[in-house]
C-alpha positions in Angstrom: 223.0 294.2 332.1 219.6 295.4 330.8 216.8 294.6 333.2 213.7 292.8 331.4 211.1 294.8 330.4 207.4 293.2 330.2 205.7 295.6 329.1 208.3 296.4 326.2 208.4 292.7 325.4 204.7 292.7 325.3 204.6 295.5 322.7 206.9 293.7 320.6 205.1 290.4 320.7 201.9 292.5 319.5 204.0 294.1 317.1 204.7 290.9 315.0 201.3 291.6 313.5 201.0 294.1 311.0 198.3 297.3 312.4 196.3 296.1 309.1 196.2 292.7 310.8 195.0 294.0 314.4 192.6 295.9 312.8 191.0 293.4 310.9 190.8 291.1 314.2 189.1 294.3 315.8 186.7 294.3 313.3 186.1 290.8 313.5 185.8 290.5 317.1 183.2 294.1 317.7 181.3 292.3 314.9 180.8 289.0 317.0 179.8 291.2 319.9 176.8 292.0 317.7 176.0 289.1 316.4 175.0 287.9 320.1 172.2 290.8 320.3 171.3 289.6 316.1 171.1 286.6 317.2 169.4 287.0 320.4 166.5 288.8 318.3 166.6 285.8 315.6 165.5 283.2 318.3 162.6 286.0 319.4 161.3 286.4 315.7 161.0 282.1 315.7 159.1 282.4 318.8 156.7 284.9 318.0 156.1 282.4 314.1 155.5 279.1 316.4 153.2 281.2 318.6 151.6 283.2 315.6 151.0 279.8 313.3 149.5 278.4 316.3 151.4 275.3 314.2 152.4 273.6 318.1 149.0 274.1 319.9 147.4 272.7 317.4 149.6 269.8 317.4 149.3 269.2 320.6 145.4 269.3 320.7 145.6 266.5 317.4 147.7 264.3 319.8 145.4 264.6 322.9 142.1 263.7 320.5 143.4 261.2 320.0 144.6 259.5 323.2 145.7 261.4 326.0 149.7 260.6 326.6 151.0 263.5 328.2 154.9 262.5 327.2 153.9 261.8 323.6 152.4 265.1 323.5 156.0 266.7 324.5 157.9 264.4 322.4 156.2 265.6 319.0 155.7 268.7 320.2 158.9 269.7 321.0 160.6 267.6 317.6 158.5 270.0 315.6 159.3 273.1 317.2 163.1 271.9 317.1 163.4 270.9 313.7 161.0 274.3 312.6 163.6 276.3 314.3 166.4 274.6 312.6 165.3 275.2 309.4 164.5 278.9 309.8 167.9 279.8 311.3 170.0 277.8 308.6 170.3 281.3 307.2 171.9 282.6 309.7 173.8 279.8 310.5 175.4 280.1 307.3 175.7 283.4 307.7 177.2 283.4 311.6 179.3 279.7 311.2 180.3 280.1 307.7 180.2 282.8 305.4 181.7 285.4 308.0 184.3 282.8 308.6 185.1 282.4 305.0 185.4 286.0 304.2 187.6 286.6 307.3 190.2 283.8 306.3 189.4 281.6 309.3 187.9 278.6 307.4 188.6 277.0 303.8 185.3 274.1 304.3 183.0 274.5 301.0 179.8 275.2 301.8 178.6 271.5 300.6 181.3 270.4 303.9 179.7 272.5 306.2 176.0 272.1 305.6 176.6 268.5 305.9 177.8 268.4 309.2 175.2 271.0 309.9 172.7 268.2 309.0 174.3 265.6 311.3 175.1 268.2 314.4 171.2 268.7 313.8 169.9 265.9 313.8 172.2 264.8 316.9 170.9 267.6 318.8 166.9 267.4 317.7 167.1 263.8 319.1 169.3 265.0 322.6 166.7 268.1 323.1 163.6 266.0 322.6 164.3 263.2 324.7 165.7 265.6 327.5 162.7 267.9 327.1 160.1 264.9 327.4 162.1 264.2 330.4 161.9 267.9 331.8 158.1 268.3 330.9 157.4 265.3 333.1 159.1 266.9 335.9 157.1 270.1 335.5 153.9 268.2 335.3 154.5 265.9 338.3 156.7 269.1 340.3 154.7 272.2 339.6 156.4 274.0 343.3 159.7 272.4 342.3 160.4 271.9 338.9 163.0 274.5 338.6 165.5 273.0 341.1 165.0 269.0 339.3 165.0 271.0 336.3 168.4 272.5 336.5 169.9 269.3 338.3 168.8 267.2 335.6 169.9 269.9 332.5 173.3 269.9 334.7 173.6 265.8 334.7 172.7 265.9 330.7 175.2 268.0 330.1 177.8 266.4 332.2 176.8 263.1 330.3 177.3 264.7 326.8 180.9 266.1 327.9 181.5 262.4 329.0 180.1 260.7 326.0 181.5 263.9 323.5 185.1 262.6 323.1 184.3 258.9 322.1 181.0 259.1 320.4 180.4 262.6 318.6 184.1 264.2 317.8 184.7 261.4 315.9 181.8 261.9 313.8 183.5 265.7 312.0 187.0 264.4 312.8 190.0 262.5 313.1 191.6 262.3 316.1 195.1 260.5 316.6 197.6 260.1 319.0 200.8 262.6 318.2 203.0 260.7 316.1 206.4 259.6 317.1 208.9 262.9 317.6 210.0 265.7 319.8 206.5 266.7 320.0 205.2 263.5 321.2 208.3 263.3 323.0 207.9 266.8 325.0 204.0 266.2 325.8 204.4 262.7 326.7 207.3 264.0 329.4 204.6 266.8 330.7 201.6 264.2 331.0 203.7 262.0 333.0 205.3 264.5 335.2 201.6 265.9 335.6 200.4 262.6 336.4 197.8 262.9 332.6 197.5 259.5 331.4 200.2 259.5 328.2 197.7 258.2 326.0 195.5 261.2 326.4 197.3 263.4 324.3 195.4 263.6 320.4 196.0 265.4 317.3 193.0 266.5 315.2 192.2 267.4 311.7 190.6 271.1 312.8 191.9 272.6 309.3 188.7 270.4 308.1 186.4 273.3 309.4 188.9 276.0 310.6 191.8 277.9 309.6 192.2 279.2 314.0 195.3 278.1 315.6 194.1 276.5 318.8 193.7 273.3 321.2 191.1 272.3 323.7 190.2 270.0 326.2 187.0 267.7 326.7 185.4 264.8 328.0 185.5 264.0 331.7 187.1 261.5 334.1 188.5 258.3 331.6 186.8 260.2 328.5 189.1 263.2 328.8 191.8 264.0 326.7 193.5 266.9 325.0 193.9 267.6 321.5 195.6 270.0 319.2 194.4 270.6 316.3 196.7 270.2 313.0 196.7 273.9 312.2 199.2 274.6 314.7 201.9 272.8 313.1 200.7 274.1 309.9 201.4 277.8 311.7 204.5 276.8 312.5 204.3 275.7 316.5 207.5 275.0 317.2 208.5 272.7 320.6 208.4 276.2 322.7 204.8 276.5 322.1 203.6 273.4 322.1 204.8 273.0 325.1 202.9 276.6 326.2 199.7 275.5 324.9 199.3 272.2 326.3 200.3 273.0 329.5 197.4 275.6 329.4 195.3 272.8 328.2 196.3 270.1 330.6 195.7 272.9 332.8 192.0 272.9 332.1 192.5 268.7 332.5 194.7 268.4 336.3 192.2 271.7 337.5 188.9 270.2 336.9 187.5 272.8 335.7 185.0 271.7 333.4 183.8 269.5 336.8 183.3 273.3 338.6 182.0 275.1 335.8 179.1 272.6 335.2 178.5 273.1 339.2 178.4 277.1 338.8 176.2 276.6 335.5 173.9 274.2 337.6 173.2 276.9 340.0 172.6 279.4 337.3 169.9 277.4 335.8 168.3 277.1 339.3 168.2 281.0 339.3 167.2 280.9 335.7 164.4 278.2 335.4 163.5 279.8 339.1 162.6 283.2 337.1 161.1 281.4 333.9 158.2 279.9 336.7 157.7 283.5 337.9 157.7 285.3 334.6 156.4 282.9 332.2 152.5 283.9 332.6 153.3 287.7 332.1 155.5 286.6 328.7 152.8 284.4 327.9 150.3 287.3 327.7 153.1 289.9 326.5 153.9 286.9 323.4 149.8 286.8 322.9 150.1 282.8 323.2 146.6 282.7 323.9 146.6 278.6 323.5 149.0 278.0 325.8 147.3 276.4 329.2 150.2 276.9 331.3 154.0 276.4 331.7 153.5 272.7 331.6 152.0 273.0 328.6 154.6 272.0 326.0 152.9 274.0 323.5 154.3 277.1 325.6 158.2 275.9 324.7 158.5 278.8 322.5 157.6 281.3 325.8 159.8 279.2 328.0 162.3 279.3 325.1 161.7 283.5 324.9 162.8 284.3 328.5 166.2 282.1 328.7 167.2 283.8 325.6 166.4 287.3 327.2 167.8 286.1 330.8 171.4 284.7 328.3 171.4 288.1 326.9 171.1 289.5 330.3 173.6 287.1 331.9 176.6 286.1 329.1 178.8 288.9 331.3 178.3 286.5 334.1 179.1 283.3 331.8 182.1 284.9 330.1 183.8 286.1 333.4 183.2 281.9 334.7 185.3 280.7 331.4 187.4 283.4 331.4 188.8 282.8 335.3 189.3 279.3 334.2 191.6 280.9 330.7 193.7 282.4 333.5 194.0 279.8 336.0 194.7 277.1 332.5 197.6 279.7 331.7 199.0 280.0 335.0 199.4 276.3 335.4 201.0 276.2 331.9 203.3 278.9 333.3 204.5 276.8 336.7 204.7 273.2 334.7 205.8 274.2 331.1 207.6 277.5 331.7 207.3 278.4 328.8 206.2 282.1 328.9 207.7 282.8 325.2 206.0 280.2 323.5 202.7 280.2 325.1 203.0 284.4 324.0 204.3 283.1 320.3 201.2 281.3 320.2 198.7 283.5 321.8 199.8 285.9 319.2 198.7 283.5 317.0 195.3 283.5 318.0 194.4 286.9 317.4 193.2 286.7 313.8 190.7 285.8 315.7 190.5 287.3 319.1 191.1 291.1 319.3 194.1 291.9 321.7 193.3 294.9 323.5 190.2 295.6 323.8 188.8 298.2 326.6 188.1 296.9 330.0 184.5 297.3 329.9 184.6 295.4 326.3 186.5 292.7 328.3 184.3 292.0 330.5 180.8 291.9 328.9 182.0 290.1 325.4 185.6 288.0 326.2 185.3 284.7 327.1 188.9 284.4 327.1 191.1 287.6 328.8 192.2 289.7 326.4 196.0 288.5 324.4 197.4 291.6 325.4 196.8 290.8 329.1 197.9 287.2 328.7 201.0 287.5 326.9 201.8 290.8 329.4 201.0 287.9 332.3 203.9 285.8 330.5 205.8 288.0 330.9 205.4 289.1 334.5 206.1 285.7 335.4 209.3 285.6 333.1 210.4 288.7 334.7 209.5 287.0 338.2 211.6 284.0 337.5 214.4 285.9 335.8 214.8 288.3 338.8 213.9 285.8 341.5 210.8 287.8 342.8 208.1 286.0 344.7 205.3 288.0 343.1 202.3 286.3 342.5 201.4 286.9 339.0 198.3 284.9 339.7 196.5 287.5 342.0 196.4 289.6 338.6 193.5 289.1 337.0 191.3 291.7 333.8 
């Protein structure tokens, strides 16, 4: 009898794609690597054009002429630098979110489809921003020592709030979600939510072809809000029961884990670090950025300065963001591995995502750019654990990790 080979079976499940196919993901994927420095250096140019116009000092002196209302003053202040920045990256926006998409085959959404959303995504997020910035410019005025801890706590609760709030009053908006209709698929998730103690009725099917041609799922919302949802290419790719089975179970992994609940908790002690070192560097960037009207960091003329140093400190830090989501990719697989064991149909469909997602990329790549581990390591980690189970071995496959 021939003994099972993972690494052999992981070369052949990468060998299902054609080497014109991996190479185009390649290219695809090294791209996106650049397009975080591009667009780092896109946010920079807007910030040295608010400061340069003077167009938000100026505002903000109109307002205080007037009558002095320190919130007010943020409110408008902030709106106009928002919406000002909106309108100068839509060309990169089209570029980043739709015309590399098209050309690569990962979306089929006219342009008319995609600028509309971008409208309403837009104007959802001007309206969240300003009325959490007003919020946070009070707290710098009224906590100048302190700010940056109530800053992050309440950046952390806002976010926690959206996540809630995301999955019954903004996915909706762009799609249509619906519970899986009556079959074997409906049938096999049903049986895995139950035996995982997931609420049945948490289980959704969404039109993702709408904006995306990528095979994939995802989890969101928190507590009664959450849910899980496939979207409708996977059946459209051909997902048989096998990976369904694969892929939610990596999904409900995500659910039964928590682990949007711990990664807002390592994100809210990242800000503290990170507003922490705006207080201390913001007057040397405010002389560096010549924003000469700019009083101070309470100042909410100086957004675009505060703005400047957490896009330099993200740049600096999206190596330490990555590695956060992609220990909760491995520990979302894993559990699919224990409760689905399915380790050939969560590989069939990994395979599936690299169109989109290069699948062996160098270590040091790995770490600085993948949010997700690499599909070579992932399917290789299927089958470890098939090899496991097949032989009866108590290694932990868990304890490997890129």
């Amino acid at each position: 009898m021939a003994t099972f080979d993972p690494a052999a079976e992981t070369a052949r499940y990468l060998a299902t794609l054609s080497p014109e196919a991996h190479a185009r993901a390649t290219a695809y994927t090294q791209g996106g690597h650049w397009l975080i420095l591009w667009g780092a250096l896109v946010s920079l140019a807007i910030v040295f054009v608010l400061l340069r116009t003077g167009v938000l000092a100026r505002l903000r002196t109109r307002i205080e002429a007037r009558r002095r209302r320190p919130w007010l003053a943020a409110l408008l202040v902030v709106l106009v630098a928002e919406a000002i920045t909106a309108v100068l990256t839509l060309p990169w926006s089209i570029y980043t979110s739709w015309w590399r998409e098209k050309s690569y085959g990962l979306t089929s959404q006219p342009i008319a489809g995609w600028l509309g959303e971008w409208a309403i995504s837009s104007a959802i997020g001007l309206v969240v921003v300003a009325i959490l910035l007003t919020v946070f410019y009070a707290l710098l005025r009224r906590a100048p020592k302190t700010w940056w801890i109530w800053g992050a706590g309440l950046s952390a609760a806002t976010g926690a709030l959206l996540i809630l709030a995301s999955p019954v009053l903004i996915e909706p908006i762009f799609n249509s979600y619906k519970p899986a209709p009556p079959g074997p698929v409906r049938d096999t998730v049903v049986e895995m939510a139950v035996a995982n103690g997931i609420s049945k009725d948490r289980i959704f099917v969404y039109d993702g072809s709408k904006q995306s041609n990528r095979y994939t799922a995802n989890v969101s919302g928190l507590f009664g809000s959450a849910r899980v949802a496939m979207s409708d290419t996977m059946f459209k790719a051909g997902a048989d029961i096998a990976e369904v089975r694969g892929v939610v179970g990596h999904e409900m992994g995500h659910y039964a884990r928590h682990h949007i609940l711990w990664q807002l908790g390592a994100m809210a002690l990242l800000l503290v670090l990170a507003f922490f070192l705006v207080d201390r560097l913001f007057p040397l960037a405010t002389r560096l950025l010549g924003a000469k009207d700019v009083r101070g960091i309470s100042d909410p003329a100086g957004y675009p300065v505060f703005t400047a140093i957490l896009v330099v400190l993200g740049l600096l830090g999206t190596p330490i963001l990555n590695s956060l989501i992609r220990t909760g990719e491995i520990d979302a697989d894993n559990y699919s591995l224990r409760i689905a064991q399915e380790p050939d149909g969560l590989a069939k469909a990994l395979v599936k995502t690299i169109e989109y997602r290069a699948s062996n990329p160098g270590k040091l790549e790995e770490i600085l750019f993948y949010d997700h581990p690499s599909v070579s390591w992932r399917v290789r980690n299927a089958m470890n654990w098939k090899a496991a189970q097949e032989t009866g071995s108590p290694r932990n496959v868990e304890a490997v990790a890129p």
